[in-house]
PAMIVO-751118 format. One record per residue: residue in one letter; chain; x, y, z of N, C-alpha, C in turn. Coordinates in steps of 0.1 Angstrom, whole numbers. Atoms other than C-alpha are relative to their C-alpha. Layout:
<recs>
REC  resn  chain    n.u    n.v    n.w   ca.u   ca.v   ca.w    c.u    c.v    c.w
REC     A      A      X      Y      Z      X      Y      Z      X      Y      Z
...
</recs>
This chain:
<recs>
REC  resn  chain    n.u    n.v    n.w   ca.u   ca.v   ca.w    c.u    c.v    c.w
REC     X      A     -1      7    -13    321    210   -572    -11      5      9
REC     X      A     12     -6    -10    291    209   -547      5     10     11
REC     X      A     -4     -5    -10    294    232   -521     -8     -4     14
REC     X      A      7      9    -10    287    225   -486      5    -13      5
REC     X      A     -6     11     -3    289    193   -466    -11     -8      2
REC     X      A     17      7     -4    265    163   -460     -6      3     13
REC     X      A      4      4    -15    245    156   -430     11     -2      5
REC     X      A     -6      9     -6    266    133   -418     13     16      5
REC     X      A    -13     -9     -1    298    158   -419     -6     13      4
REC     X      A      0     -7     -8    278    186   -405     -9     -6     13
REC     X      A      5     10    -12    262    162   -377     16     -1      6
REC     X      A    -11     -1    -10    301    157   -366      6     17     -5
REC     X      A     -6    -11     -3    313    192   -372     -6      7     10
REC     X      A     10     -3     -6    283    205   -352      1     -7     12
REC     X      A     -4      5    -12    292    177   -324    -16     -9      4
REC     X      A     14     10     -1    252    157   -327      1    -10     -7
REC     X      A      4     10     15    241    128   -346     -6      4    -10
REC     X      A      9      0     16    225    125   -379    -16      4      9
REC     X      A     13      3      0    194    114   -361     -6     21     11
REC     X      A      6    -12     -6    198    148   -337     -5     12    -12
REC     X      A     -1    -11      7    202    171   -369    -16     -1     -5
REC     X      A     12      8      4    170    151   -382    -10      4      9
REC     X      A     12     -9    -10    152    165   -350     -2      6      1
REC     X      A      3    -17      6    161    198   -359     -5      3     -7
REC     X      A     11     -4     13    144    199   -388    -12      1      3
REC     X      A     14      3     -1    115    181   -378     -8     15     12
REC     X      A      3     -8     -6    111    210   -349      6     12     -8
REC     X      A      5    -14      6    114    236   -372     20     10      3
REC     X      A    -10     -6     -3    149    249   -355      9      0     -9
REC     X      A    -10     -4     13    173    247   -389     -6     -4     -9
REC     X      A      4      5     13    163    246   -417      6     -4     -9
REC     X      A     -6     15      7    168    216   -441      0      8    -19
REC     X      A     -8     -1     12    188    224   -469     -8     -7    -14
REC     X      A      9      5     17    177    219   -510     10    -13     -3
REC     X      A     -6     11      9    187    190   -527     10      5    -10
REC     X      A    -10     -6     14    219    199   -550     -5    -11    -10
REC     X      A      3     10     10    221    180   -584      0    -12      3
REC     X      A     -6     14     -3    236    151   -572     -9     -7     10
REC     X      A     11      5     -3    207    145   -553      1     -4     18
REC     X      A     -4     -1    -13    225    152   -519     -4     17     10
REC     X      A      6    -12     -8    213    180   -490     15      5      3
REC     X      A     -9     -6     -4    244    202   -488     -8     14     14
REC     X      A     -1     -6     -5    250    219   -457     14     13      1
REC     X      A    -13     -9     -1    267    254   -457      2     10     15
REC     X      A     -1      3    -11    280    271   -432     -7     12     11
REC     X      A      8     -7    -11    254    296   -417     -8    -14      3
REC     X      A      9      5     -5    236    262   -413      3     -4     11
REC     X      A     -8      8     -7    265    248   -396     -2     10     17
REC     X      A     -4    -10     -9    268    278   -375    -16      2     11
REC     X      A     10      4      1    227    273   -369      2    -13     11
REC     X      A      2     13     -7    231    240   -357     10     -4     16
REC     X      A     -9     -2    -10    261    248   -330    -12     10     10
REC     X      A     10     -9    -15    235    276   -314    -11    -10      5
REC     X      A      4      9     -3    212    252   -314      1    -14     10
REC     X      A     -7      9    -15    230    227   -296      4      0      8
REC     X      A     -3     -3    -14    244    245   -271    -11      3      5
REC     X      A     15     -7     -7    211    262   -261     -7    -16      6
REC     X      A     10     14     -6    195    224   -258     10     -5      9
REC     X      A     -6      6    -10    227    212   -237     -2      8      8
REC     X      A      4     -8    -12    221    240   -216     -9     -2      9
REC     X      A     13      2    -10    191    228   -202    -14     12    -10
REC     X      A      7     -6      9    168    249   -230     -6    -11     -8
REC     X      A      9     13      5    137    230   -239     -1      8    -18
REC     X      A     -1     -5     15    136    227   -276    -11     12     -4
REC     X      A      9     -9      1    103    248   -278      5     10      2
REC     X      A     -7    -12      0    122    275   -266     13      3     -6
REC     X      A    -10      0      7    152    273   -285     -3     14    -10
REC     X      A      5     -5     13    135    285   -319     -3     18      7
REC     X      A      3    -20      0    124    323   -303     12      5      7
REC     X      A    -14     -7     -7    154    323   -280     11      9    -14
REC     X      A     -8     -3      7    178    323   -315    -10     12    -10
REC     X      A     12    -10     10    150    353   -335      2     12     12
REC     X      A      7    -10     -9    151    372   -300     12     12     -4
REC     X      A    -14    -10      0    170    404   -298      7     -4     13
REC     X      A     -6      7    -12    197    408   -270     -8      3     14
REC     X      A      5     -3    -17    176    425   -242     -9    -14      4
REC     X      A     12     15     -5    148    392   -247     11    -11     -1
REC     X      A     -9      9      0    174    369   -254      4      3     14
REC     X      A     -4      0    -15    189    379   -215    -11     -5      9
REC     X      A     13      1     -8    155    380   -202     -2    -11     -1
REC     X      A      6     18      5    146    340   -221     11     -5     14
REC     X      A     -8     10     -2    180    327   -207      0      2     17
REC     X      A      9     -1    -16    173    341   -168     -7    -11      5
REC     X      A     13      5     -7    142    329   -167      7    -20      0
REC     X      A    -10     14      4    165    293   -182      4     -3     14
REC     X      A    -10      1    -13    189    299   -152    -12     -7     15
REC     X      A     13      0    -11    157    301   -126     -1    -13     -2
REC     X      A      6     17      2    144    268   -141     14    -10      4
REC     X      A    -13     14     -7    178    248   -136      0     -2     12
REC     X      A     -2      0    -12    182    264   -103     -6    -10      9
REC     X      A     14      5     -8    150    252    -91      1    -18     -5
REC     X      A     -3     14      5    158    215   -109     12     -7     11
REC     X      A    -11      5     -6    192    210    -93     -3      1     15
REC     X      A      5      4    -19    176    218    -57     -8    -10      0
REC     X      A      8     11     -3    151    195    -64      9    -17     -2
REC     X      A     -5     12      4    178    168    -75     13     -4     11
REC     X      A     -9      0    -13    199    177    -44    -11     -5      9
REC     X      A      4      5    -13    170    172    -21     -6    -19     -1
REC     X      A      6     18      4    162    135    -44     16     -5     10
REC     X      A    -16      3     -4    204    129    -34     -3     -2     15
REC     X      A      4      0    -15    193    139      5     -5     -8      4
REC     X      A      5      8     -5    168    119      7      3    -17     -3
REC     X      A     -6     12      6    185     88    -11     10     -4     12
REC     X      A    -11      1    -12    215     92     17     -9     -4     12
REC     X      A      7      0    -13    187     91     45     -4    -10     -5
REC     X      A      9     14     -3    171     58     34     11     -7      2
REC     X      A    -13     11     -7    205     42     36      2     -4     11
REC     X      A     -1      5    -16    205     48     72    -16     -8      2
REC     X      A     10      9     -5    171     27     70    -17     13      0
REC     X      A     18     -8     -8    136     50     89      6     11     -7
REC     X      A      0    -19     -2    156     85     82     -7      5     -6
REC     X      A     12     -5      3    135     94     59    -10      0      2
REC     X      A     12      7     -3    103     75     68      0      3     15
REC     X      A      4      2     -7    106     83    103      8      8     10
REC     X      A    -13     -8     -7    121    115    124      3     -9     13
REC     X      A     -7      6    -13    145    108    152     -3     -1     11
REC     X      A      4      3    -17    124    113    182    -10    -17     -5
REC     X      A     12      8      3    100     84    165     14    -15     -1
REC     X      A    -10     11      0    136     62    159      4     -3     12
REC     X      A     -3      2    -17    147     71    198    -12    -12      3
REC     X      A     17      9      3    113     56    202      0    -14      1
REC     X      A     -7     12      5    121     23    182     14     -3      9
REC     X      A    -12      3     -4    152     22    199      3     -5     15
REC     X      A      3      0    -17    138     20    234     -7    -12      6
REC     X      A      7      9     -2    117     -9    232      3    -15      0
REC     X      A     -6     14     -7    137    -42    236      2      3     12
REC     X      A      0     -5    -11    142    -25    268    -16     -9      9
REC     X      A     13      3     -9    107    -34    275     -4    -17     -2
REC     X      A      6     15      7    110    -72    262     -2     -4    -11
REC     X      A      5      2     13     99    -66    227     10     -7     -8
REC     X      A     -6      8      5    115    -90    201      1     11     -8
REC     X      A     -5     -8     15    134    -76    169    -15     -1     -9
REC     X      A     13      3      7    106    -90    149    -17     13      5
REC     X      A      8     -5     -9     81    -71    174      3     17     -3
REC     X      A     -2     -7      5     98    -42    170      2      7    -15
REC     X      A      6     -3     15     96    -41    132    -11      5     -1
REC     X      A     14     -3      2     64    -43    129     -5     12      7
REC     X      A      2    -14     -6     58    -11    153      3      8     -9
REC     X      A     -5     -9     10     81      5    128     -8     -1     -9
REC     X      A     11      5     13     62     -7    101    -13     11      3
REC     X      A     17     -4     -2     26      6    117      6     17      7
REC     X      A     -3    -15      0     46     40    128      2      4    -16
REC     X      A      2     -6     15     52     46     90    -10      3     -4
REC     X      A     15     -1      9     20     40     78     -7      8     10
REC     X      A      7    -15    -12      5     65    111      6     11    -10
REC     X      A     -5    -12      6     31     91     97     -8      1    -12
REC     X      A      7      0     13     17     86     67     -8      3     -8
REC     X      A     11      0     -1    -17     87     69     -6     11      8
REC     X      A      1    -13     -9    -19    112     98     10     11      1
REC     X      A    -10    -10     -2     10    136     95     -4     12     12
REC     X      A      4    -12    -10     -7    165    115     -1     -7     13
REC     X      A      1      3    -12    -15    142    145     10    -10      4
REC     X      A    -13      5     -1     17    124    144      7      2      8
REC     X      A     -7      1    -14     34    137    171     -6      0     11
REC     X      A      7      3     -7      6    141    191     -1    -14      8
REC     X      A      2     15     -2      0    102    189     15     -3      5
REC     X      A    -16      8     -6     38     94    192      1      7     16
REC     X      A      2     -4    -13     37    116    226     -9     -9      8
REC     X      A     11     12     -8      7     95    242      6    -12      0
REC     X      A     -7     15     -3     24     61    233     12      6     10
REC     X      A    -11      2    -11     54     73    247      1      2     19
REC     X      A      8     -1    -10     33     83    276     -2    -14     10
REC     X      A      9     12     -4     18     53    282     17    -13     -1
REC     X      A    -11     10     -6     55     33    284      2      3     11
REC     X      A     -8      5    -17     59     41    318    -15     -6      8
REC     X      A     12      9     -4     24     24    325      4    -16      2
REC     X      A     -6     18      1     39    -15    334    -17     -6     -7
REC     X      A      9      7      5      2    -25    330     -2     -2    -16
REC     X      A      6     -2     14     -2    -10    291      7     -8     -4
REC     X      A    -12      5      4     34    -23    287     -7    -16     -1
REC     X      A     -4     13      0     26    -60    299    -13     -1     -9
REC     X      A     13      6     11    -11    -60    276      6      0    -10
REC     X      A     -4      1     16      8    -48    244      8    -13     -3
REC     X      A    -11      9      2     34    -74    245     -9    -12      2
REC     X      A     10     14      1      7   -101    255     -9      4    -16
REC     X      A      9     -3     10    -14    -85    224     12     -5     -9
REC     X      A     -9      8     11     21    -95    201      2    -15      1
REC     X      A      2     12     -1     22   -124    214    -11    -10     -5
REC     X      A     11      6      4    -13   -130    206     -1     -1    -17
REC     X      A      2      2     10     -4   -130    172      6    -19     -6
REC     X      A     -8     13      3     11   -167    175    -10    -10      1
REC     X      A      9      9     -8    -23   -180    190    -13     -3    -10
REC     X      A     11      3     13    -52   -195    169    -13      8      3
REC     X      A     14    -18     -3    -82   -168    163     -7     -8      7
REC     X      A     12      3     -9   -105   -193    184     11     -2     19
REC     X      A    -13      6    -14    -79   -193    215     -8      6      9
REC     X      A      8    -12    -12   -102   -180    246      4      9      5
REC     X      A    -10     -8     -5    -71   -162    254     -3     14     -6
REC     X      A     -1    -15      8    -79   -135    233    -14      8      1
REC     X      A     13     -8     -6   -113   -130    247      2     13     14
REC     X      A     -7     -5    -18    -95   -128    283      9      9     -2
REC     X      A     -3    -12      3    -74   -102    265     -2     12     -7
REC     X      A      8    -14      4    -95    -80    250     -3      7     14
REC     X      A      7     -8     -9   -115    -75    281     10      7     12
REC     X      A    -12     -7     -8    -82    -66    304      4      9     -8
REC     X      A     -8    -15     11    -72    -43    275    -12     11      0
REC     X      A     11    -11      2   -106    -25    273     -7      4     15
REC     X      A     -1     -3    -11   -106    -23    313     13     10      4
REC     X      A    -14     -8     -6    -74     -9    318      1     14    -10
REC     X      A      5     -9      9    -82     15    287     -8      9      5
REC     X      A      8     -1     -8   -115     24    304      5     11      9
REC     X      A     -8      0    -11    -96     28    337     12     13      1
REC     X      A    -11    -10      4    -68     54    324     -6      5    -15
REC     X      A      9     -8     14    -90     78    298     12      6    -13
REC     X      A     -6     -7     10    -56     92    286      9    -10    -10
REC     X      A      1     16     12    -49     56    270    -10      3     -8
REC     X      A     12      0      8    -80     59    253      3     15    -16
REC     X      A     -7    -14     15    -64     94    232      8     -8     -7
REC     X      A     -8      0      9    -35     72    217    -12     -5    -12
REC     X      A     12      6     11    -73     54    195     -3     15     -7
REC     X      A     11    -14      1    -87     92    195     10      7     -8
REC     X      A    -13    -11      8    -53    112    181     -4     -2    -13
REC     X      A     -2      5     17    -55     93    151    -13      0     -8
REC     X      A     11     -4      2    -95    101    146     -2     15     -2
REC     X      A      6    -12      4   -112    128    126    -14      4     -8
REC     X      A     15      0      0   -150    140    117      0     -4    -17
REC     X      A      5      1     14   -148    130     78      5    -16      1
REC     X      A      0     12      1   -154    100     63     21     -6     -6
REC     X      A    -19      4      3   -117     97     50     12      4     10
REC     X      A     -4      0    -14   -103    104     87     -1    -15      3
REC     X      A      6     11     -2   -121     72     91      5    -15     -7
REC     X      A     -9     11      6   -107     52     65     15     -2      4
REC     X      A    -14     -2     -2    -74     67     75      3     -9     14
REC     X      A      3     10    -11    -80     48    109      1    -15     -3
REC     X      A      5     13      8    -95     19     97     14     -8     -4
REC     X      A     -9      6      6    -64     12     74     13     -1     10
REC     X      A    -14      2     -6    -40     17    101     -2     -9     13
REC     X      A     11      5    -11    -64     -1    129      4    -19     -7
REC     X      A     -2     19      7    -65    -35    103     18     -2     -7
REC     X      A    -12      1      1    -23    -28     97      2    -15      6
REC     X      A     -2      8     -6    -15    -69    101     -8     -9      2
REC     X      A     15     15     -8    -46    -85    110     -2     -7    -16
REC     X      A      5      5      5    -47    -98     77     15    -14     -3
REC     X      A    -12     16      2    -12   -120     82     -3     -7     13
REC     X      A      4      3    -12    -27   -128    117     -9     -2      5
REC     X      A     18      4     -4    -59   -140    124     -7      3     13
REC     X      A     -1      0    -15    -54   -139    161     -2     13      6
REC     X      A     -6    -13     -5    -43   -105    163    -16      8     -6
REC     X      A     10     -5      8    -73    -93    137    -11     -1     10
REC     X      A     12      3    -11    -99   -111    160     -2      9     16
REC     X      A     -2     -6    -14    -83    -91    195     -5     14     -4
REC     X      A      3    -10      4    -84    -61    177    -14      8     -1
REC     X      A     15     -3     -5   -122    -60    171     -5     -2      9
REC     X      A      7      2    -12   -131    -76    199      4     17     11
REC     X      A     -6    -11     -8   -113    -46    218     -7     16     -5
REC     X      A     11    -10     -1   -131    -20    197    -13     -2      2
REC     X      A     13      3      2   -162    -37    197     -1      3     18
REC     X      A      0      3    -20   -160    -36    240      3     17      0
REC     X      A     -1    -21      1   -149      3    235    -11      6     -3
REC     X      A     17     -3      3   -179      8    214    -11     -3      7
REC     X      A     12      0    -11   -202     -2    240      0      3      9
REC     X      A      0     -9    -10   -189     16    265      3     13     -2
REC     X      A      2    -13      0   -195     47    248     16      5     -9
REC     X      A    -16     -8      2   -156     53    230     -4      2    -16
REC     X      A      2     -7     16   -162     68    193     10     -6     -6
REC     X      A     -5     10      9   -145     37    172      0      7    -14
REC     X      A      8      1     10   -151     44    140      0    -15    -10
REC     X      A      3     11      1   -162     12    121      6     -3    -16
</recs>
């Protein structure tokens, strides 16, 4: 009588598949039994016993690479391997609590993408006329600021919020959304550049919310740029006011970058 059992029968006494026991081999972690006569791999039962350390150590969170010296170690290195194990989960499951945290916070919409003084913010601006729609898109082009500028991020959110008790900035911006409805040759948008880059002009500390978000390297520059052309390419209108407004800054001396 053979002794021993097949794969299969030590694959379920062991509690893996065939195909896991089949991984063990190939990694070196038990070793694959002789062929009896019958032309079958009997497993006996130090293999059996083999293949249970084995598989606890890998459900544990024990990368297979470490498996193999974990079961050879004595007990002081064996404490010392399975530690350093513990550390590594530790440090996994915080990272899989703060993925969970941040999963909960997009539910409510900005939380993630957008702290609470920057939502008060958003929250404050139908107040001033702005349409839902209108207000999106602010949200939208506050993301992509945070984004792009993190360090001068609240800086710039302070100045805007500055500049809402200005009625004048107030009644240009809302004419500047509006101007997204208007055809890029509309003269209107000449007549509102130049009231936008007077009243700019006129109150220097308007001129910081352009400047916050500027910095001496060329990828400061891009970082502008990309949040400067945020839109103008679903709005023709708005794209056109936009240059025209730094181009009129730029000639009166305001550090654009281009």
């Amino acid at each position: 009588m053979s002794k021993g059992v097949t794969i299969s029968q030590a694959a379920t006494f062991a509690g893996v598949t065939v195909k896991t026991v089949r991984h063990y081999h190939k990694h070196g972690l038990v070793e694959e039994p002789r062929r009896d006569s019958s032309g079958y791999r009997r497993y006996g039962s130090a293999d059996l016993l083999r293949l249970v350390r084995v598989r606890t150590l890998a459900a544990a969170g024990v990368p297979l690479a470490e498996v193999g010296p974990l079961l050879d170690a004595d007990p002081e290195q064996f404490a010392v391997a399975i530690a350093d194990v513990q550390r590594r989960l530790s440090e996994q499951i915080e990272a899989l609590i703060a993925r969970r945290d941040t999963l909960d916070r997009l539910a409510d919409g900005d939380g993630v993408l957008l702290p609470e003084r920057a939502r008060a913010f958003l929250s404050r601006l139908p107040d001033f006329g702005l349409s839902p729609d209108d207000v999106s898109k602010i949200r939208e082009g506050l993301v992509l600021t945070r984004a792009l500028v993190p360090g001068g991020f609240d800086d710039y959110l302070t100045r805007v919020e500055h500049a809402l008790h200005d009625a004048r900035f107030v009644a240009l911006a809302k004419r500047s959304w509006e101007a997204e409805a208007w055809g890029p040759d509309d003269p209107r948008i000449e007549e509102l550049a130049t009231a936008t880059v007077e009243h700019f002009l006129a109150n220097p500390e308007l001129l910081a919310i352009l400047t916050s978000l500027q910095g001496p390297s060329d990828d400061d520059a891009a970082r502008y740029r990309i949040i400067s052309d945020y839109g103008n390419d679903q709005a023709p209108a708005f794209a056109r006011l936009t240059r025209l407004i730094e181009t009129k800054l730029r000639a009166a001396g305001v550090p654009i970058p281009r």
